[in-house]
C-alpha positions in Angstrom: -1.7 -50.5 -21.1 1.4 -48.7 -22.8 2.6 -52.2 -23.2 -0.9 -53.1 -25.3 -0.7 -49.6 -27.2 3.3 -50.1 -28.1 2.6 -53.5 -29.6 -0.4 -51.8 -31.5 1.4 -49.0 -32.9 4.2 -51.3 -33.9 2.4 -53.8 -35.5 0.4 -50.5 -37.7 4.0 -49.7 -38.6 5.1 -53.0 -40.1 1.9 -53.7 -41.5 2.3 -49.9 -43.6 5.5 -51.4 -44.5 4.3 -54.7 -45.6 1.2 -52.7 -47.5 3.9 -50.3 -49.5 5.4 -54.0 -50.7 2.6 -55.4 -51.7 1.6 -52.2 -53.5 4.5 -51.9 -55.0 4.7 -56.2 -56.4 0.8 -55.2 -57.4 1.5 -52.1 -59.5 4.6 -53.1 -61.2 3.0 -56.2 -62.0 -0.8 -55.3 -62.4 -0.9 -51.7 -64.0 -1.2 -51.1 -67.6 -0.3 -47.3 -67.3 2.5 -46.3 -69.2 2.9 -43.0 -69.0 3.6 -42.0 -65.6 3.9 -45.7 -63.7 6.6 -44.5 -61.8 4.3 -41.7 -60.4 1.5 -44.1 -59.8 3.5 -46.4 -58.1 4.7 -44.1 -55.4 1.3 -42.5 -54.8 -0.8 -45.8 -54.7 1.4 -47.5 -52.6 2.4 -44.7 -49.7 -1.1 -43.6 -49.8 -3.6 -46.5 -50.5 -2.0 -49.8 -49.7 0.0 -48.7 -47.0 -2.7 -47.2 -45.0 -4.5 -50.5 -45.8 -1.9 -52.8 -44.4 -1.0 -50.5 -41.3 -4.9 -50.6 -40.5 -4.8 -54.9 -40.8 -1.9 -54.8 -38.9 -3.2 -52.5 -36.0 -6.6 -55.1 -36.1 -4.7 -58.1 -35.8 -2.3 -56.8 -33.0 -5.4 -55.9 -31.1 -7.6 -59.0 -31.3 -4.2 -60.9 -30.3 -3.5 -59.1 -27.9 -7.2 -58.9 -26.1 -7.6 -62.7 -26.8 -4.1 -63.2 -25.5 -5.4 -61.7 -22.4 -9.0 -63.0 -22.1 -8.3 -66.3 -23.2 
């Protein structure tokens, strides 16, 4: 069970840090704000995309890991 829970958490962890990336490539690329992109960066990226890819992250650990065990 710690096993299935350490694998979990780890997985949420990479996946915030693969979401920051992404947000990161997607404003700098994407975002026609001007003013305060550097700002807008930070924020949308530590607190939308990378709760977004740490909560994929912790799915697809989980359904691997039960159909790992069930299957």
């Amino acid at each position: 069970m710690l096993k299935f829970i350490g694998i979990a958490l780890l997985a949420a962890l990479v996946g915030y840090a693969f979401g920051v990336m992404a947000g990161i490539f997607i404003v700098n690329n994407f975002s026609t704000n001007v003013q305060d992109k550097p700002l807008e960066l930070a924020m949308t990226s530590i607190f939308f995309f990378g709760p977004v890819g740490a909560l994929i992250g912790l799915i697809i650990a989980v359904v691997y890991q039960l159909l790992h065990r069930y299957l």
